[in-house]
C-alpha positions in Angstrom: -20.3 5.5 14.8 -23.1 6.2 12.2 -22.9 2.1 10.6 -26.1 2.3 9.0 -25.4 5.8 7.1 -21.7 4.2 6.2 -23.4 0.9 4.7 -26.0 3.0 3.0 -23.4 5.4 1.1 -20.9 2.2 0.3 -23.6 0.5 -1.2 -24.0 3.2 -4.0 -20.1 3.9 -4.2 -19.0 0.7 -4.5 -21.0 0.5 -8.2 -18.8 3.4 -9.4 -15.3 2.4 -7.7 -13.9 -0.5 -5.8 -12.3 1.5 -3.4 -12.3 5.2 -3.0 -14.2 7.8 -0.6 -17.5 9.7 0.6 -18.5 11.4 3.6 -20.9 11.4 5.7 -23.8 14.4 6.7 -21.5 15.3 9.6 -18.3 16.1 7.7 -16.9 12.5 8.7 -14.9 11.0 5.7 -14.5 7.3 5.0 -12.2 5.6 3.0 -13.2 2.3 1.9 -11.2 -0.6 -0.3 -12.2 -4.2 -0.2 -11.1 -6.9 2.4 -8.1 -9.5 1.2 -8.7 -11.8 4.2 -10.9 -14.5 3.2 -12.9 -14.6 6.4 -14.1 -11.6 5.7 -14.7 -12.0 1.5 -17.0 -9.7 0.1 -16.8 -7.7 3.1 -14.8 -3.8 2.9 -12.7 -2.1 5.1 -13.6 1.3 6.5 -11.2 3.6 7.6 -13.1 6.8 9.3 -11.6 10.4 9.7 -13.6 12.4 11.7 -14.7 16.3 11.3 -11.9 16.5 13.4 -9.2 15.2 11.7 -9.0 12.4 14.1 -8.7 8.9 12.8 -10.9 6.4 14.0 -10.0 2.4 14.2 -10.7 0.4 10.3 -13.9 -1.1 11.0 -14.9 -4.1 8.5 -18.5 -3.8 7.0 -20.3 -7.0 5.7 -22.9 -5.4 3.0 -25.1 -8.7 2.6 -26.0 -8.1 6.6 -25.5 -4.5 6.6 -23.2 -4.9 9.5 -20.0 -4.1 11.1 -18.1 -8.1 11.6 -14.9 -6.9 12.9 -11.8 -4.7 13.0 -8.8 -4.6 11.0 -5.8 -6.0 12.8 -2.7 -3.7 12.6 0.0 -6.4 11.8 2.6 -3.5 12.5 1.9 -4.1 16.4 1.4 -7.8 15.4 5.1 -7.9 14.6 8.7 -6.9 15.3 10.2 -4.0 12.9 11.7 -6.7 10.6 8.4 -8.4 9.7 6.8 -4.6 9.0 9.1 -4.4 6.6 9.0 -1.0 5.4 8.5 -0.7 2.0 9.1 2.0 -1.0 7.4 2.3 -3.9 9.4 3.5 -6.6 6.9 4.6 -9.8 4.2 5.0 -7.6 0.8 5.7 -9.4 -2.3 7.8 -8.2 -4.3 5.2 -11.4 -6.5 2.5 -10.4 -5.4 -0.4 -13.1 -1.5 0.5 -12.7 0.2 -2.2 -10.3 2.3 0.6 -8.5 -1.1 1.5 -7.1 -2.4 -1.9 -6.5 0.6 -2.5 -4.5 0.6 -0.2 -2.6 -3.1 -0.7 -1.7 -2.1 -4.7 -1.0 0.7 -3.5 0.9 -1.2 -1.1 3.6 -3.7 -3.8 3.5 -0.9 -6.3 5.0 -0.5 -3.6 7.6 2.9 -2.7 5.8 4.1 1.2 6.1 4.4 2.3 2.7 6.1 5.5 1.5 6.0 5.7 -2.5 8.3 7.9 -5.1 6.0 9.2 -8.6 6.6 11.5 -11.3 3.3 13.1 -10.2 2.2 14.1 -6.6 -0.7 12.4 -5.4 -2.3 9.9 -2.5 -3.2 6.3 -2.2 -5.4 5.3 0.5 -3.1 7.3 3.5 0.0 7.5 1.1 1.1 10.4 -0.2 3.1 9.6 -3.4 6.2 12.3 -3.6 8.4 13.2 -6.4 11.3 14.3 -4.4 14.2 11.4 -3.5 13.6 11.8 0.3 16.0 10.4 3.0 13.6 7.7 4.1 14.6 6.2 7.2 14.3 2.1 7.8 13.3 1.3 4.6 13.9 -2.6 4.4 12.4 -3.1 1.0 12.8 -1.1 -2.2 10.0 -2.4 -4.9 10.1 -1.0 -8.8 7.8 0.2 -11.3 10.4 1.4 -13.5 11.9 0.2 -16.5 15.9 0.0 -16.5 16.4 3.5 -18.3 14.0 5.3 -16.0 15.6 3.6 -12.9 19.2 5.1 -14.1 18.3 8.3 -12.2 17.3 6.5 -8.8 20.2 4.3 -8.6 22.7 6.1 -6.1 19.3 7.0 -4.2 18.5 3.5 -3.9 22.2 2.5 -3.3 22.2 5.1 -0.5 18.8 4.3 1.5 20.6 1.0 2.4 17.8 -1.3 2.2 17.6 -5.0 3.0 16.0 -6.2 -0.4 15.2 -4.9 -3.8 12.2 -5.8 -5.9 12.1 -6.1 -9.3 8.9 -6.1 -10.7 8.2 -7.9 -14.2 9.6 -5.8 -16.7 12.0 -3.5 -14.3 14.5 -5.9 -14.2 17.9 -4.0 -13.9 21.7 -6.2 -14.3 23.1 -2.8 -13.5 21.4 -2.1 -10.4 21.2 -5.8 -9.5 25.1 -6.0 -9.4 25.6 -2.7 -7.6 23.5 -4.3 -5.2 24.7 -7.5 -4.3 28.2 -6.0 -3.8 26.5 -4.2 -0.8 25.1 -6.8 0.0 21.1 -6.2 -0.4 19.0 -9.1 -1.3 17.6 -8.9 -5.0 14.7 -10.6 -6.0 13.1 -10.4 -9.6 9.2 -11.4 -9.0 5.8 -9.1 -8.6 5.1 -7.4 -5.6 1.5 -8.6 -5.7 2.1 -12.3 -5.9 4.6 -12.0 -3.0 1.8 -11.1 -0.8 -0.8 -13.1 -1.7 1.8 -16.2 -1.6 3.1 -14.7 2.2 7.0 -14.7 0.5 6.9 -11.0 1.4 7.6 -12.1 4.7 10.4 -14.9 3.8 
């Protein structure tokens, strides 16, 4: 694995964007977004595709050493189903400041699959945000970006994808869809995504 030609081009990119993309000379792509462990602060993860098509393991690049420190851990094969918890991203956002996008980035970073729902077509790091209500399967967590009149049209999808929990972001809170949901018995909680991760009540 080229390290040095991958510390060289993040140095430049990370002056224009946080996280984002380049490739290499050979074709090789790299996705990049900064580390939210704190043993590895400062330090980016590196997710490499190559000419191929063929995804390689997230390496972790220090850029004060210029090195490679480690691996990302897949927390999916760390845990059981439950503790993936699946999640769905309803308002999803290809925008960098909105915090449908910054969720789903903190989610994938938690090693969480993520399937997202926008009014516009798009990707975030590996997901691909959809406009269509597709028959997810296993979703265990449904979290909002919507205010109450734009979630009107999603409620029977919601209803019908059966999930374990519903998320209700600051300012998407919903009586409606709150009520319809604890008679079928899925958990409601009005609190931010983001703060559930960072805190580790994701997982409670």
């Amino acid at each position: 694995m080229q390290i040095d030609e991958i510390v060289s081009k993040l140095k430049n990119e990370i002056y224009k964007v946080l996280d984002g993309q380049f490739y290499l000379n050979d074709g090789t792509k790299v996705t990049y977004n900064p580390c939210i462990d704190p043993k590895y602060k400062g330090c980016f993860y590196c997710s490499v595709i190559d000419k191929n098509g063929i995804k390689q393991k997230t390496i972790i690049i220090d850029l004060n050493s210029g090195k490679q420190v480690g691996w990302k851990i897949n927390i999916k094969k760390k845990f059981n189903t439950d503790m993936n918890k699946k999640t769905l991203v309803i308002g999803a956002s290809t925008k960098k400041d909105r915090f449908s996008n910054m969720a789903i980035k903190l989610l994938r970073n938690n090693g969480i699959e993520v399937v997202a729902i926008g009014n516009k077509s798009g990707e975030v790091l590996d997901v691909q945000i959809v406009t269509d209500k597709i028959n997810f399967d296993n979703i265990h967590t449904v979290t909002l970006y919507l205010n109450a009149s734009n979630q009107e049209q999603y409620i029977d999808y919601i209803i019908g994808l059966n999930p374990k929990r519903i998320i209700f972001n600051p300012g998407t809170e919903n009586e409606k869809l709150k009520n319809i949901a604890k008679q079928k018995n899925i958990e409601t909680v009005e609190n931010c995504t983001l703060v559930m991760l960072n805190s580790g009540l994701y997982w409670s």
